[in-house]
N, C-alpha and C positions, 0 to 999 in steps of 0.2 A: 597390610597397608595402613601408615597412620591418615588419620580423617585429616583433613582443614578445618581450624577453627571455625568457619561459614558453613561449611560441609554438615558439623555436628550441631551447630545453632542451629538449619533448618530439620534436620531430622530430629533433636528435640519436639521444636514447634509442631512437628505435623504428629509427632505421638502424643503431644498436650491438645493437637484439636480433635485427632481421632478419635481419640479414647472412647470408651463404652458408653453412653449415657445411661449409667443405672441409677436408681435412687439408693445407693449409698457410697462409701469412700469406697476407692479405687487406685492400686495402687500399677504406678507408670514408672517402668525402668527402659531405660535409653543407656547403653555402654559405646565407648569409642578408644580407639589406642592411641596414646601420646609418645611424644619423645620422653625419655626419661625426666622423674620427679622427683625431689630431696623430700623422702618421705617422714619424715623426723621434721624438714620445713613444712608439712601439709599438716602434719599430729599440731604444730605447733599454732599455724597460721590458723586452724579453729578452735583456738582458744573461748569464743564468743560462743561458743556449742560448749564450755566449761562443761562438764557432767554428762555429756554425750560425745562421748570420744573414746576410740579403742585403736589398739596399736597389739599386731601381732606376727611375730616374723617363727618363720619353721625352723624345727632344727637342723633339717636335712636336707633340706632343696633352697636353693634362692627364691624364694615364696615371703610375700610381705603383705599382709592386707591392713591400710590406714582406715578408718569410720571416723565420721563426724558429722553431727546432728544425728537426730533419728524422724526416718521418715513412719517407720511403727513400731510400738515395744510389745513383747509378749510377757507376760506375769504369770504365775500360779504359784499357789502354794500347796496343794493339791493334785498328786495324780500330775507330777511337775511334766516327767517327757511326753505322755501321752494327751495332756491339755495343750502344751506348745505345739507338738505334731501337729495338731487339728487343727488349730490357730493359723499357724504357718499354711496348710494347704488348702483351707478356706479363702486363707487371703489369696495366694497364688491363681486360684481358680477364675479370680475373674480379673488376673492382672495383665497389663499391654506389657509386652516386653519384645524390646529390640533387643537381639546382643547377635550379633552374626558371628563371634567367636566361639561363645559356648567353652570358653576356657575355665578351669576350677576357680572360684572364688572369683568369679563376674558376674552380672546379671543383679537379680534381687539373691543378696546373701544375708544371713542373721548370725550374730557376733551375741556373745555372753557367754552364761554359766550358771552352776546349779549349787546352791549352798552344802557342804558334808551331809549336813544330818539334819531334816527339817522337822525333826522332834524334839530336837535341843532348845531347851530354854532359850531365849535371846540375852545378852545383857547392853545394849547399850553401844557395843563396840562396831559392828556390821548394820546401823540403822537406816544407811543409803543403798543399802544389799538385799533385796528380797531372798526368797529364798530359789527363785529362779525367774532371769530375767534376759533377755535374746532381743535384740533391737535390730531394727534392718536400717545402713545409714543412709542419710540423705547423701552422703557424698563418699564417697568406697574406692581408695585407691588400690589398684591390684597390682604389685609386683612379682612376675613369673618368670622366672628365667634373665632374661635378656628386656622383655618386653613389659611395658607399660599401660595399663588400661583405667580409665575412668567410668564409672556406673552414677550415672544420678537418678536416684529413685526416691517418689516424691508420691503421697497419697494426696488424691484430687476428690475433694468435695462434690456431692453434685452442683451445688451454686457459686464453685471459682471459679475467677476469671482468667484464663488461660493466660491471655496476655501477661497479666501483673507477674502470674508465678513465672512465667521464661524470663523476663525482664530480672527480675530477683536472682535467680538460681544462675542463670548465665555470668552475673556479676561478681557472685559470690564464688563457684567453680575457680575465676581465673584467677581470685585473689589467693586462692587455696592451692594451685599447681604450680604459682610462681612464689609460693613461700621460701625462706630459705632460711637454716636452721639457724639461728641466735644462740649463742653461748648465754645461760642466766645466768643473774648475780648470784656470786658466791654465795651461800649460805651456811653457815659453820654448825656443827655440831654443839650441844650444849648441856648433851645428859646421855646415859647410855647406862640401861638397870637391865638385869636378868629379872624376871615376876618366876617368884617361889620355888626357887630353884632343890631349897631342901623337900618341898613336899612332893617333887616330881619325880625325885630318888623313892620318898615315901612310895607313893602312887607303883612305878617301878615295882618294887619289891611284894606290894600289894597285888599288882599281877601276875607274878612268878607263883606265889602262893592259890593264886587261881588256877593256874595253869597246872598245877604238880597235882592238884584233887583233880584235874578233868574238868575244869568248869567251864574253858576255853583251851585254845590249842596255840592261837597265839591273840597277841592283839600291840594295835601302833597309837603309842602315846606319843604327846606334842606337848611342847611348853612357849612360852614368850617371852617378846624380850621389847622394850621403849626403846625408843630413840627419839631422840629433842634435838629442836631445832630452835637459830636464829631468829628462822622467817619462814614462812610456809614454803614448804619441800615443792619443786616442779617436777612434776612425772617426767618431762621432755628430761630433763636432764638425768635422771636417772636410769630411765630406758638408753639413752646411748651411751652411759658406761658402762648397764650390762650385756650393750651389743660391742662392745668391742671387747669385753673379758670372757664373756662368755656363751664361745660360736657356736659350741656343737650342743648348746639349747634352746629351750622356745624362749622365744622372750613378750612377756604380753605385759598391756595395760589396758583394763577396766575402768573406765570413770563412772561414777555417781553418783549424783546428788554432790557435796562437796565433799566426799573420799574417792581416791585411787589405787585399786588393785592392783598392783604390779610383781613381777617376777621374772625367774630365768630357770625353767623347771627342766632337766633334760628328761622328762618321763611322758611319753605319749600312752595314752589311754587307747586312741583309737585311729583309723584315719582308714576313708574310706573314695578311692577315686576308681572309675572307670569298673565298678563293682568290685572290685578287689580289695580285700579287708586286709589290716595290718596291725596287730599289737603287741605291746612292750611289759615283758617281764623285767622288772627290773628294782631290785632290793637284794642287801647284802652291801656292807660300804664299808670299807678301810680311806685315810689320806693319800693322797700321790706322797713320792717321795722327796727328799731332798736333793740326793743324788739319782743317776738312769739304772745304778744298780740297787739303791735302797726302792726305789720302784716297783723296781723286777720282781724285788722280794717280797714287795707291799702283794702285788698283784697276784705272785704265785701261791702267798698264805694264804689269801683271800679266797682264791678258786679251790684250795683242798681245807677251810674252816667250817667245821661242821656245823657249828651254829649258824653262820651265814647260809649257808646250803640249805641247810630244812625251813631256815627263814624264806630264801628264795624258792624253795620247790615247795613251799603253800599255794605263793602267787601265780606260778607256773601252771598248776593243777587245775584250780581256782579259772584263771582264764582259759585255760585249754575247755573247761567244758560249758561254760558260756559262751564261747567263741563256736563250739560245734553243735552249739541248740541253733545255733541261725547261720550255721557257714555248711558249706558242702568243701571238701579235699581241706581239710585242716591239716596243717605241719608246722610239726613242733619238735626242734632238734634235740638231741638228745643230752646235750650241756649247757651249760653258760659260757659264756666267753668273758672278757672282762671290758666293759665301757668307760675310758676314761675320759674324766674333767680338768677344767685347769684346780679344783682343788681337792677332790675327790675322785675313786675309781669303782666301782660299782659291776656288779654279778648281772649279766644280760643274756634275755634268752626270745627274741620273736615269736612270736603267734601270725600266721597268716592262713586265710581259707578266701573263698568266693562266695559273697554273699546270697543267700538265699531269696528269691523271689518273693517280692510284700514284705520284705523287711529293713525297715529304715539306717541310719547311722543312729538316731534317736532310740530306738530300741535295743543298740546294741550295749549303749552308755548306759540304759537300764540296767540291763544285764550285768556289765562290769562293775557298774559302782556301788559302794567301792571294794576297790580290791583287796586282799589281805596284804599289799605291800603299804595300806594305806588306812584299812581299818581294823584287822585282823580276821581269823578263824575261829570258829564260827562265825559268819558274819552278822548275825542278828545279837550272838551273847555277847562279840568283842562289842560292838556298837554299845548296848546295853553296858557295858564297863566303862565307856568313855563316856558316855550320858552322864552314869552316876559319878565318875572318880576327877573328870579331869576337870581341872578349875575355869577353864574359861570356852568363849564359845568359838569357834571353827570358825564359822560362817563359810566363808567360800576355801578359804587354806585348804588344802588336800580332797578340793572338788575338781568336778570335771570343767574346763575352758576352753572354750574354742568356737566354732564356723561350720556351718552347712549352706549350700548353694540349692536351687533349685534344680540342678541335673543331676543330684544325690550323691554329691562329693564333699569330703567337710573332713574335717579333723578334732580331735578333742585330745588337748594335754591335763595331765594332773598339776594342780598348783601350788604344790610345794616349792621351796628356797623362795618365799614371798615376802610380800610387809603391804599394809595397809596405812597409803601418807593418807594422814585425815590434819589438813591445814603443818602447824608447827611441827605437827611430830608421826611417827612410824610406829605400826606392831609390825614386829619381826614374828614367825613363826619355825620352828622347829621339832622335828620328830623321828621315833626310833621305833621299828618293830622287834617286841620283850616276846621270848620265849625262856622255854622252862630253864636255861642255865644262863640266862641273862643276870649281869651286873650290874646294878642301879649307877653304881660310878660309871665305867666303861660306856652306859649309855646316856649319860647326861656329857659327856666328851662327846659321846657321837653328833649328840646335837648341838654339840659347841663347833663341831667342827663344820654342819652343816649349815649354820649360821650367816658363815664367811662370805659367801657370796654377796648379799643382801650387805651385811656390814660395810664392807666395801665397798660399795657401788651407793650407796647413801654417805660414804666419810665418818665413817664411826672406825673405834678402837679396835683392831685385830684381837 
């Protein structure tokens, strides 16, 4: 049943006078279901929250969750999943929470992500980025299916005054579900550089050489690319080009401070609803085709290329036994299939088991990250290679991104096919998992081609 507007104002109010009186903050979630919301107008209408805003839609279900403002942020740099977990359910412990749906991704939910590698030097470029950071928002649009729901959740001081904050929130909610998306001003493209494209070949060939003494088994290099701009890039517009190009990915944005994390990643790390776990093998890439038959062909070299195969059955392996340190009936089929995009087609293989008892979705992103479709094998000496050899720093590219709720259902994508708008301009990021017969050409193509998305979807040069 959708509530009435007076309907949810008073049940607000009475959770703002109930509330606990403790001597310290307290946080109050109240949820209610709407008629449908132009969520791209809601991403947009809190612009005034600039830097506390996240926009994330799933790949595979009609699932959309908008944040704006935060009513609390989690940090660590230290012992990242296992400080947020504690953080998180300290807070939960003493929180009021109405939500009579108990639908995934309502209630008090936390939205962020975890930088690649927080032993990596910093330089400058990720300085709005910790190295992990989870906000729960003030204002959490849920779309599920067909249905609509709003959460406002709001940490309460012990000396507010109840009154002021209904009056506030009540006002600002309505301005935010009757947003409606605005086309922004064109903003033209003005520069467009590959960063060190010969030393990435260098690098390359530098870990083939690793790999043939044993020093590693495999590992995934990244390179960058600028993009310039007229006038400072809008996430909003970005985000709905690549929700209309590209469906059967995640599509998110992170804001903070004054940069935007955004992407269209088809690669799920994890996702965990009604205890049932689910993860994504998925590395090995060839192009779509021009024609349905150069396709066919793309797809069928692709499933018998031996380098793609032992590329993909690292990752395969890899999560198959981190998935069954904390899953009971794990199944894992015994091929790939082939996952296609609108500009690339990729080697897919699920991981599913039933989560084990006391074990969070936060420990299982431990576990996973990252994977060798994302850091390589060994995971501690590929890491150790990327530290030392690659020129710039990750920050959040090729981390974990995503949503947990408080009924232990959440999802986490990898964030790859990304860019980072910071004002005028964009990093682009791209990357290749090198093994022992890898080509420094053929893999600096790879990452040319997985580029495209991001290019495109910003109005840069094919």
């Amino acid at each position: 049943m959708i509530e009435t507007t007076s309907y949810y104002h008073e049940k607000l109010y009475k959770a703002l006078s109930n509330r606990k009186h403790i001597e310290k903050p307290q946080l109050v979630s109240v949820t209610t279901k709407l008629d449908s919301v132009d969520s791209l107008g809601f991403f947009q209408a809190g612009k005034v929250y600039q830097g506390e805003r996240v926009y994330w839609t799933s790949a595979d279900t009609t699932f959309t969750l908008v944040g704006v403002g935060s009513a609390y942020t989690f940090e660590a740099d230290r012992n990242r999943f296992f400080s947020t977990r504690q953080m998180w359910n300290d807070l939960l412990g003493d929180a009021v929470v109405l939500n009579p749906y108990e639908i995934p991704g309502t209630g008090p939910v936390a939205l962020g992500g975890f930088s690649f590698d927080p032993l990596k030097e910093g330089d400058g470029t990720w300085e709005d980025f910790p190295n992990s950071k989870v906000f729960i928002p003030m204002y959490l649009l849920t779309e599920w299916g067909e249905d609509t729901y709003l959460t406002l959740n709001l940490m309460i001081h012990p000396n507010d005054n109840e009154e002021e904050l209904y009056n506030i929130v009540t006002k600002e909610y309505q301005n935010l579900i009757s947003g409606r998306y605005k086309e922004e001003e064109r903003v033209e493209v003005t520069g467009q550089e590959e960063i060190l494209p010969a030393e990435f070949k260098q690098i390359v060939s530098k870990a083939t050489d690793h790999i043939k003494t044993d020093q590693i088994g495999k590992v995934v290099l990244a390179r960058e690319m600028v993009v310039s701009f007229s006038d400072d890039r809008k996430a909003a517009s970005v985000v709905r080009k690549l929700k209309e190009e590209q469906t059967q990915s995640y599509i998110f944005a992170f804001e903070s401070g004054d940069s935007c994390f955004v992407g269209a990643t088809p690669e799920r790390l994890v996702k965990v609803e009604n205890n049932e776990l689910l993860s994504t093998c998925l590395a090995g890439t060839v192009p779509r085709g021009k024609t349905p038959s150069e396709d066919e062909a793309l797809g069928e070299a692709l499933l018998n290329d031996e380098k793609n195969l032992q590329e993909h059955d690292f990752v395969v392996q890899m999560i198959k036994e981190a998935v069954t340190g904390c899953c009971e009936n794990v199944h894992v089929p015994d091929a790939p299939v082939l996952y296609p995009l609108r500009n690339l087609q990729h080697l897919y293989t699920p991981v599913s088991g039933t989560l084990k008892d006391g074990v969070s979705l936060l420990d299982v992103v431990e576990r996973l990250h990252p994977t060798p479709a994302l850091g390589g094998y060994p995971r501690e000496d590929s890491l150790q290679f990327i530290r030392e050899y690659e020129p710039f720093h990750r920050g959040w590219y090729a981390s974990p991104v995503g949503w947990f709720d408080s009924y232990q259902n959440g999802e986490f994508a990898v964030a790859i096919r990304s860019a980072l708008l910071k004002k005028d301009e964009a990093v682009l990021f791209s990357g290749c998992g090198v093994v022992e017969d890898s080509d420094p050409e053929e893999e600096y193509q790879e990452t040319a081609v997985k580029f495209l998305p991001m290019i495109h979807a910003l109005g840069g040069k094919e």
